[in-house]
GUSE-164522 format. One line per 4 residues: number of its first residue (from 1); their letters; for each residue x, y, z of N, C-alpha, C, O. Coordinates in nm, 4 decimals. Example, Ala and Ser with C-alpha at 12.3 -4.5 7.8 and 13.67 -1.06 7.14 Angstrom:
1 = as = 1.3190 -0.5690 0.7800 1.2300 -0.4500 0.7800 1.3200 -0.3300 0.7800 1.4236 -0.3319 0.8465 ~ 1.2850 -0.2250 0.7080 1.3670 -0.1060 0.7140 1.2900 0.0030 0.7870 1.3409 0.1138 0.8039
# end
This chain:
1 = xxxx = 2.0216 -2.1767 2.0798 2.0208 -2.0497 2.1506 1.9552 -1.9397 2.0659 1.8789 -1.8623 2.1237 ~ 1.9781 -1.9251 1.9305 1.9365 -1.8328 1.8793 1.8077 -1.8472 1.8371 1.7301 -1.7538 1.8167 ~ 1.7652 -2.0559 1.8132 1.6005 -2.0443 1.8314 1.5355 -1.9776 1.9386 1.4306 -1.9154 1.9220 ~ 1.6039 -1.9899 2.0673 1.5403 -1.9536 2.1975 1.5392 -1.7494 2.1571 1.4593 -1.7064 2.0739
5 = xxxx = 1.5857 -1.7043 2.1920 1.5778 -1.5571 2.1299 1.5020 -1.5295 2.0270 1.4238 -1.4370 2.0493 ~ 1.4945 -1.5877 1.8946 1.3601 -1.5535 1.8058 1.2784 -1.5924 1.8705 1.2033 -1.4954 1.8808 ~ 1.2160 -1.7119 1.9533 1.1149 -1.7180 2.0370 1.0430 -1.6048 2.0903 0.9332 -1.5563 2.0630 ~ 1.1432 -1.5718 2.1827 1.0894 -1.5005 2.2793 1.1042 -1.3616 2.2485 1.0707 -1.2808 2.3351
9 = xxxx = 1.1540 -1.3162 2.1270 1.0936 -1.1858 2.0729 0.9981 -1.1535 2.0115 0.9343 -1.0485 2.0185 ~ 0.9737 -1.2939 1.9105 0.8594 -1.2930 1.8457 0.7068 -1.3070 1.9953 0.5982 -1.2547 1.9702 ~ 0.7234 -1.3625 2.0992 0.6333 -1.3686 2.2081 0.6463 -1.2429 2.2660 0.5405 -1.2366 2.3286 ~ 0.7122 -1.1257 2.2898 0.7243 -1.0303 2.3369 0.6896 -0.9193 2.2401 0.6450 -0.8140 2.2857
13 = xxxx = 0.7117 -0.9396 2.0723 0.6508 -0.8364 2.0190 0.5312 -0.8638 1.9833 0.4608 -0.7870 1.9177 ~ 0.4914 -0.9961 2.0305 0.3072 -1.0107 1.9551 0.2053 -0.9560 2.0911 0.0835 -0.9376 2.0904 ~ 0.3376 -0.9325 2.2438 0.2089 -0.8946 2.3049 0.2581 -0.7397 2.3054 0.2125 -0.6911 2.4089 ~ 0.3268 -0.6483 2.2387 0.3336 -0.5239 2.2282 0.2104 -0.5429 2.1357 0.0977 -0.5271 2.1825
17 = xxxx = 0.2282 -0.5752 2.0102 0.1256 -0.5571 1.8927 -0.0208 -0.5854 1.9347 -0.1197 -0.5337 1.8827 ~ -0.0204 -0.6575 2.0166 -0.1778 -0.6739 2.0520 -0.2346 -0.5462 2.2035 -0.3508 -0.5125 2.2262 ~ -0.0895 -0.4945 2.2936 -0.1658 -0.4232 2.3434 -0.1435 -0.2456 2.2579 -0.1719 -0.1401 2.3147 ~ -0.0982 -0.2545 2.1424 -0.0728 -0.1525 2.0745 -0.2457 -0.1593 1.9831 -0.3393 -0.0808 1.9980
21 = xxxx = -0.2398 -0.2542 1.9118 -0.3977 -0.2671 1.8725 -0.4929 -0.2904 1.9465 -0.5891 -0.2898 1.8696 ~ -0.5396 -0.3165 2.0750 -0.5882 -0.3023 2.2038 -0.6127 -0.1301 2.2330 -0.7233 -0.0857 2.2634 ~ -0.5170 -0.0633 2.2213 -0.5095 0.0892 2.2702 -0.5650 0.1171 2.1441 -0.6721 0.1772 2.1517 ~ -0.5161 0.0862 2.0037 -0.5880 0.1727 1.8876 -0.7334 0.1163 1.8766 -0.7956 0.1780 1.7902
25 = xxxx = -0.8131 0.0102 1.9423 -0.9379 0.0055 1.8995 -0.9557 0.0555 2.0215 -1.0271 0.1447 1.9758 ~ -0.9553 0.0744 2.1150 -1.0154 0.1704 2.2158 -1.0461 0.3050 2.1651 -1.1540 0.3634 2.1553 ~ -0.9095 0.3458 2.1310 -0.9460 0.5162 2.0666 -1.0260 0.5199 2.0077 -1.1146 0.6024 2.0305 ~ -1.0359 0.4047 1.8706 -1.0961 0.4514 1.7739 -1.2808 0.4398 1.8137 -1.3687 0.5211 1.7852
29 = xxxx = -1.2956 0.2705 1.9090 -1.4216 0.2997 1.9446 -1.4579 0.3927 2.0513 -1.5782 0.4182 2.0456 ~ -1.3792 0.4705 2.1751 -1.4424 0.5601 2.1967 -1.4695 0.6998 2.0995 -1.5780 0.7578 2.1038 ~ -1.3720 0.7398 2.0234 -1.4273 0.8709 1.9312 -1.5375 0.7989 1.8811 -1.6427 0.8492 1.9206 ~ -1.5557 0.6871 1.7995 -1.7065 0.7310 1.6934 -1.7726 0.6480 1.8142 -1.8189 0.5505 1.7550
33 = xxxx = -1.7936 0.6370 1.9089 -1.9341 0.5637 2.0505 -1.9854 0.7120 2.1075 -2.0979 0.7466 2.1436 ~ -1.8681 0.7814 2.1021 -1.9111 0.9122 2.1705 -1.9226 1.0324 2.0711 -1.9446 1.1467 2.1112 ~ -1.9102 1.0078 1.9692 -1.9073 1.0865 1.8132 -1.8324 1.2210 1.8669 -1.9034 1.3082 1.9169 ~ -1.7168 1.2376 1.8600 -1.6184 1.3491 1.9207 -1.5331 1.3368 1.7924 -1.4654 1.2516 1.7350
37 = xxxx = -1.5720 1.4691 1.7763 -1.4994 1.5882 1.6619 -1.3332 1.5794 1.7103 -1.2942 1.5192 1.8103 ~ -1.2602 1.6429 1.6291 -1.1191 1.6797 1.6428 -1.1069 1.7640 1.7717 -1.0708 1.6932 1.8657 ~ -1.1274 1.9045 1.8080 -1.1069 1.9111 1.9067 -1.1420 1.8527 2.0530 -1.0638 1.8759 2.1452 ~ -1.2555 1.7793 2.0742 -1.3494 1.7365 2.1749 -1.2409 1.6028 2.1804 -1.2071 1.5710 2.2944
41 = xxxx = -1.1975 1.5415 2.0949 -1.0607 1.4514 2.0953 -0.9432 1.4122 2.1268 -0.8891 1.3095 2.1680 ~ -0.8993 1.5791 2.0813 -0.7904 1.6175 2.1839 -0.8200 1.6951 2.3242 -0.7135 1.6990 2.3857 ~ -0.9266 1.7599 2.4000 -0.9530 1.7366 2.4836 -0.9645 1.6162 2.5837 -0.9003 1.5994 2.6874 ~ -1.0431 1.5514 2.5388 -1.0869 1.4028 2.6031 -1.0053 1.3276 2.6328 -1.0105 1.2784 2.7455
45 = xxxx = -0.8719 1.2816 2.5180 -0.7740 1.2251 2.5078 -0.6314 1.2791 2.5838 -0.5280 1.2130 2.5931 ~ -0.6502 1.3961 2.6280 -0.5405 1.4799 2.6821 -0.6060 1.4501 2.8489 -0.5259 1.4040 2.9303 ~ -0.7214 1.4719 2.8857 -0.7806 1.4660 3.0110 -0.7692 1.2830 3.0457 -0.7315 1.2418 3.1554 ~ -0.8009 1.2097 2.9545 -0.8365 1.0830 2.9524 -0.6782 1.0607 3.0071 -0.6553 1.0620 3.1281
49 = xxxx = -0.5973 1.0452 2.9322 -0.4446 0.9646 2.9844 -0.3721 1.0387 3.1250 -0.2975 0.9833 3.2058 ~ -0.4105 1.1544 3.1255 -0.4003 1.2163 3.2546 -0.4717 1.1457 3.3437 -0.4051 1.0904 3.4312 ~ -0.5886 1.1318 3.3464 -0.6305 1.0110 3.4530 -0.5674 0.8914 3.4875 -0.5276 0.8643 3.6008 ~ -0.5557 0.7965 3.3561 -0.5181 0.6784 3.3606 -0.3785 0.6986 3.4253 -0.3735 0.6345 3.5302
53 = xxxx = -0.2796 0.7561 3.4029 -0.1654 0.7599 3.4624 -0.1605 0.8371 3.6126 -0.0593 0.8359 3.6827 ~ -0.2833 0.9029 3.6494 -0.2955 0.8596 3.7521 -0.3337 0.7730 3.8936 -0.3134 0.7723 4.0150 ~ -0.4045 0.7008 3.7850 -0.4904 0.5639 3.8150 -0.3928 0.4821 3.8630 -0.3870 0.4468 3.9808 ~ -0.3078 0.4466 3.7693 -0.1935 0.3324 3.7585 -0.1153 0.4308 3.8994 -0.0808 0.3447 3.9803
57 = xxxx = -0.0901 0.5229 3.9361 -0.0026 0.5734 4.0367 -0.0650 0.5042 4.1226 -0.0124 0.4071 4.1769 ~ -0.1913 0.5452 4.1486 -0.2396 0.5058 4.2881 -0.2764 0.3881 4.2858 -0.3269 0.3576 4.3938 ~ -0.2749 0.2867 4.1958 -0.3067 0.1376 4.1799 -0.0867 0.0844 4.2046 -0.0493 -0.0326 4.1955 ~ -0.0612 0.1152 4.2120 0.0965 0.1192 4.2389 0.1336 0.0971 4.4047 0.1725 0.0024 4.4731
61 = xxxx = 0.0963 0.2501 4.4302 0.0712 0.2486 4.6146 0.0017 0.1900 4.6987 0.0231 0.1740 4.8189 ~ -0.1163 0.1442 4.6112 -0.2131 0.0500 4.6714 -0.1651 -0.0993 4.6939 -0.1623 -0.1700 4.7947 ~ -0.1274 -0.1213 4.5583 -0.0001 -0.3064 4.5805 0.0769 -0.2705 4.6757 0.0508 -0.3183 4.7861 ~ 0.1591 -0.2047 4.6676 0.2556 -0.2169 4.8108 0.2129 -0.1955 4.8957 0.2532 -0.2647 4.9892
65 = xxxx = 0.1120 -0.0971 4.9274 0.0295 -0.1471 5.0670 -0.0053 -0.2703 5.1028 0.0406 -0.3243 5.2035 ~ -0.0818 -0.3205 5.0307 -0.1552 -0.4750 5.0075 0.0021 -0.5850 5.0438 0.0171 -0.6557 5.1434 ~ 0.0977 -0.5676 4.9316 0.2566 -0.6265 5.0010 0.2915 -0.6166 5.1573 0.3380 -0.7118 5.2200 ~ 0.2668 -0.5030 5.2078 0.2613 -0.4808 5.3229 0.1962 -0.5651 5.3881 0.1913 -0.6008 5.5058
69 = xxxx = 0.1704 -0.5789 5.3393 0.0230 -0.6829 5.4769 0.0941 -0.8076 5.4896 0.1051 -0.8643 5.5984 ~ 0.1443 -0.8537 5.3787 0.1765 -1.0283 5.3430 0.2661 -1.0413 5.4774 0.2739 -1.1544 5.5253 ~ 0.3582 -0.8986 5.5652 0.3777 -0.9670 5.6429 0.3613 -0.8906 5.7631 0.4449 -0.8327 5.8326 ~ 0.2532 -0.9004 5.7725 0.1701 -0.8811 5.8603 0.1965 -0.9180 6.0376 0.1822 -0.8382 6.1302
73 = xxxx = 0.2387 -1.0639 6.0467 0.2857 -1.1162 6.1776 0.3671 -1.0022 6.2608 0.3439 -0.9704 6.3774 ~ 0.4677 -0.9472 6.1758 0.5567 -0.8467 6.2050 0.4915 -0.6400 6.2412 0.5533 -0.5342 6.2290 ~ 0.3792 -0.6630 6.2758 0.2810 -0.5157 6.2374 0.1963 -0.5639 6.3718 0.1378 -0.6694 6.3962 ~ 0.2163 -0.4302 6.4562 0.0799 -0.4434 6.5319 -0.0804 -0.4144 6.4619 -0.1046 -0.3544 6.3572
77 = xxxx = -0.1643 -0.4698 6.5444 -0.3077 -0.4472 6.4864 -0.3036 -0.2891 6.4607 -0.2761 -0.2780 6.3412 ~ -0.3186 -0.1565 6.5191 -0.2926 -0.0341 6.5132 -0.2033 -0.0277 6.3808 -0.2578 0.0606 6.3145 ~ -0.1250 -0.0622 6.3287 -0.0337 -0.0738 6.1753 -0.1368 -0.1206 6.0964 -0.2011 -0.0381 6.0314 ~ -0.1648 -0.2403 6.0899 -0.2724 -0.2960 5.9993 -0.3748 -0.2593 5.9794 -0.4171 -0.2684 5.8641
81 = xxxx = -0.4482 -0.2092 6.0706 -0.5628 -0.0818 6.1125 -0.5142 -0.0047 5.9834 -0.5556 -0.0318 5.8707 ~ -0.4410 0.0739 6.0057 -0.3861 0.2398 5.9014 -0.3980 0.1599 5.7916 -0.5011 0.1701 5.7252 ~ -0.3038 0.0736 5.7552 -0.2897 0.0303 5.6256 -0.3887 -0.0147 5.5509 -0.3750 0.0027 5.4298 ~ -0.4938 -0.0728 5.5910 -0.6522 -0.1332 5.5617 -0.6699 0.0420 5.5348 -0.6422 0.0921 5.4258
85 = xxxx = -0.7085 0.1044 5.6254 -0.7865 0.2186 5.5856 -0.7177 0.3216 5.4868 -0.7791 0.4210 5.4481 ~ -0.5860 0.2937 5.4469 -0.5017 0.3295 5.3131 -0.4863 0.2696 5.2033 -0.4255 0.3149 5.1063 ~ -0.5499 0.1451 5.2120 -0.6066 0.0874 5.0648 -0.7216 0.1581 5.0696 -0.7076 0.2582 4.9994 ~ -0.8351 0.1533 5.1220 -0.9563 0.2079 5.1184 -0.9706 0.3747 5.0601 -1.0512 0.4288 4.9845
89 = xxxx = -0.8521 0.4231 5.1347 -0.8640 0.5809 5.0817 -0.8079 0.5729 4.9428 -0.8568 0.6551 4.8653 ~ -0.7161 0.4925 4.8933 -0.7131 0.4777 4.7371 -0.7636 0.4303 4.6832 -0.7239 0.4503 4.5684 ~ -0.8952 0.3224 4.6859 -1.0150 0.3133 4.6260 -1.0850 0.4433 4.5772 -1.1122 0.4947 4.4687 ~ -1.0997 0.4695 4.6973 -1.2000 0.6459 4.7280 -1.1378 0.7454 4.6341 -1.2161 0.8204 4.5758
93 = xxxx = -0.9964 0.7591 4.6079 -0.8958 0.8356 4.5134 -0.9291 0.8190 4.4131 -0.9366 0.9231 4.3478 ~ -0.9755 0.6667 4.3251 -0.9760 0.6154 4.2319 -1.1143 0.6604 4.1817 -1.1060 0.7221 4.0755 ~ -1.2180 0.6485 4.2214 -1.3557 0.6951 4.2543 -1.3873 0.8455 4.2192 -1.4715 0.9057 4.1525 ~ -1.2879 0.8736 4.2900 -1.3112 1.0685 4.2546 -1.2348 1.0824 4.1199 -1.2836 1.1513 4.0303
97 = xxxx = -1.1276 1.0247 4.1053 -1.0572 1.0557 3.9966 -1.1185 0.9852 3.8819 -1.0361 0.9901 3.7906 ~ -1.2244 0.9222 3.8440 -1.2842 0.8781 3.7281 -1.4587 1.0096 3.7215 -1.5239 1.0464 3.6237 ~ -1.4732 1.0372 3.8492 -1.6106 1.1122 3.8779 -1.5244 1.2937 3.8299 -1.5797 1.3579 3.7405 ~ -1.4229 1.3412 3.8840 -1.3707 1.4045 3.7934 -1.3635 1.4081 3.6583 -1.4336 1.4979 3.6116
101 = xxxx = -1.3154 1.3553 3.5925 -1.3213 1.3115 3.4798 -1.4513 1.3584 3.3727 -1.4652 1.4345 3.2770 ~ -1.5442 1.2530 3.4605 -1.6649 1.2381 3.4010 -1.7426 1.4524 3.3792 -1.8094 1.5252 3.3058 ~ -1.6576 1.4490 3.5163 -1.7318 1.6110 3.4845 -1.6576 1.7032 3.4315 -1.6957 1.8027 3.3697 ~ -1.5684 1.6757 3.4516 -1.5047 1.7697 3.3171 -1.5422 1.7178 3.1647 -1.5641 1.8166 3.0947
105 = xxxx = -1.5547 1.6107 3.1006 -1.5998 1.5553 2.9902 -1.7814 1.6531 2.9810 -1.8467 1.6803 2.8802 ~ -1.8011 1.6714 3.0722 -1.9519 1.7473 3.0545 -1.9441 1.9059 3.0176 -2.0237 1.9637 2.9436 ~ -1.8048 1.9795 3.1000 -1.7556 2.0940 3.0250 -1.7296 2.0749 2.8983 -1.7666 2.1729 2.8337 ~ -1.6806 1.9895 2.8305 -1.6111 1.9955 2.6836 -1.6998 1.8944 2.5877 -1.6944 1.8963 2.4647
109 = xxxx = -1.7765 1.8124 2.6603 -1.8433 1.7373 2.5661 -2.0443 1.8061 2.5819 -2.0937 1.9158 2.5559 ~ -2.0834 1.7219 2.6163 -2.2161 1.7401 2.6911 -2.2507 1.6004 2.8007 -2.2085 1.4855 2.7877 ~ -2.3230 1.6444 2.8877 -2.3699 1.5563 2.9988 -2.4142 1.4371 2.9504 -2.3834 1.3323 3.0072 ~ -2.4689 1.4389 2.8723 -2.5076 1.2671 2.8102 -2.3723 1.2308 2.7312 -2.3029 1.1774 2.8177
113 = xxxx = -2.3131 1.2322 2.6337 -2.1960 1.1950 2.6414 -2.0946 1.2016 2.7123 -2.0031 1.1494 2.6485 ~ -2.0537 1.2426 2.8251 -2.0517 1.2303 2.9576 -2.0678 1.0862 3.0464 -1.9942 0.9975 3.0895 ~ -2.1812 1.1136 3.0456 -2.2746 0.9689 3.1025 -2.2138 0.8624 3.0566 -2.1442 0.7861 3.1237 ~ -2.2428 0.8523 2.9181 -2.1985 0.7704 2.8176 -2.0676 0.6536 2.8338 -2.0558 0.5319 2.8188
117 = xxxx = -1.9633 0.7893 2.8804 -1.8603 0.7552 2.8673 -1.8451 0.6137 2.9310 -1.7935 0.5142 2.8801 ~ -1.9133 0.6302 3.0790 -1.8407 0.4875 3.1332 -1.9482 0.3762 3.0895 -1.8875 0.2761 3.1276 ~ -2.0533 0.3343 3.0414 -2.1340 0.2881 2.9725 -2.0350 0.2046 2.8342 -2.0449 0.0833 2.8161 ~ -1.9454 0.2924 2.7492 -1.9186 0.2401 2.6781 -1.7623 0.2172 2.7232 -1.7067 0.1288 2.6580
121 = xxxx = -1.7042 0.2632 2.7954 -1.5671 0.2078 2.8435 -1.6001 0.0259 2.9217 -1.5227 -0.0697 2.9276 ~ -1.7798 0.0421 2.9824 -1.7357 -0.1391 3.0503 -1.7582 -0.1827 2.9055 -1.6865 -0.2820 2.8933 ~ -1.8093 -0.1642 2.8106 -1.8754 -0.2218 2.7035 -1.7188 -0.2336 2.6315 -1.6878 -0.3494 2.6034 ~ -1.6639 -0.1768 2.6137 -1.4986 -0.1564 2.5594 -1.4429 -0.3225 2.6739 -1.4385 -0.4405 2.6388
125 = xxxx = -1.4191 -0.2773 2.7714 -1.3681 -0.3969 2.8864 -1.4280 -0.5146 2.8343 -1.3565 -0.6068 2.7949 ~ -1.5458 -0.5207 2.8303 -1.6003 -0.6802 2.7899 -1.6045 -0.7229 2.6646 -1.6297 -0.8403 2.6374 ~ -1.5790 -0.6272 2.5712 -1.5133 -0.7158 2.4521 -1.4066 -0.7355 2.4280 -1.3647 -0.8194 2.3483 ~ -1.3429 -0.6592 2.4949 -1.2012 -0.7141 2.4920 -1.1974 -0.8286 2.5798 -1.1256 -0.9245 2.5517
129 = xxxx = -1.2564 -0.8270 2.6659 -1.2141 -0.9514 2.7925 -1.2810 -1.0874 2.7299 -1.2550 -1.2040 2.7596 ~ -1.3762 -1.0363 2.6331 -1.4381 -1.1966 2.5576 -1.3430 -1.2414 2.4366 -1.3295 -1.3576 2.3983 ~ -1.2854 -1.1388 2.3880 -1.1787 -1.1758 2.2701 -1.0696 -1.2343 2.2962 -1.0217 -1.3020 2.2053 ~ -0.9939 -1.2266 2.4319 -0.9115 -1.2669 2.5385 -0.9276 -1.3903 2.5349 -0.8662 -1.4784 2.4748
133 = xx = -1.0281 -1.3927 2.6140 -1.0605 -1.5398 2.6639 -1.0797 -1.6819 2.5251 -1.0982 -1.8034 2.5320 ~ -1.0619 -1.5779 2.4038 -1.1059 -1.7129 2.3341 -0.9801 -1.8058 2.2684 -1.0050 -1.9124 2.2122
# end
């Protein structure tokens, strides 16, 4: 029993530690990809998690919509109708709320680092997603 418990803490704190070092090489490669000074940092980083946590909201409402559907048999077409076009409007949410972003990063940064940003955030995604996979 008590092997089973070191197990599965040691499996539960190696995936804190990896998405804890996951979040610190993000930071660290977006400041020097986008070469952002101390304040432009705490800007970015204050605007940046404000997004993401609203991202994850509306990626939240969107699953249970999508849950919604699974039972579907029970929903007239007119129900399923709305609900299709309420995933769609939180796509569209998701869309503005990264295009926000991007333009406010052009108030506090400049328009090419700006640009930048999502350029090196997929570039961020795919090395992590190749380090993953190996």
């Amino acid at each position: 029993m008590k092997l089973l418990i070191a197990v599965l803490t040691l499996l539960c704190s190696s995936v804190l530690f990896s998405q804890e070092n996951t979040d610190s090489l993000h930071f660290n490669y977006l400041n020097s990809s986008l070469s952002l000074n101390e304040k432009e940092q705490s800007h970015f980083w204050d605007r940046y998690d404000k997004m993401q946590q609203e991202q994850a909201q509306i990626k939240t409402h969107q699953r249970d919509l999508k849950k919604s559907l699974m039972f579907a048999f029970a929903k007239s077409d007119e129900e399923i109708k709305a609900i299709i076009d309420q995933i769609a409007e939180q796509d569209i949410l998701k869309v503005q709320l990264k295009r926000d972003f991007i333009s406010d990063c052009v108030d506090f940064l400049d328009a090419e680092r700006a640009i930048k940003f999502s350029i090196y955030e997929k570039k961020f995604k795919k090395m992590t997603q190749a380090a993953n996979s190996k």
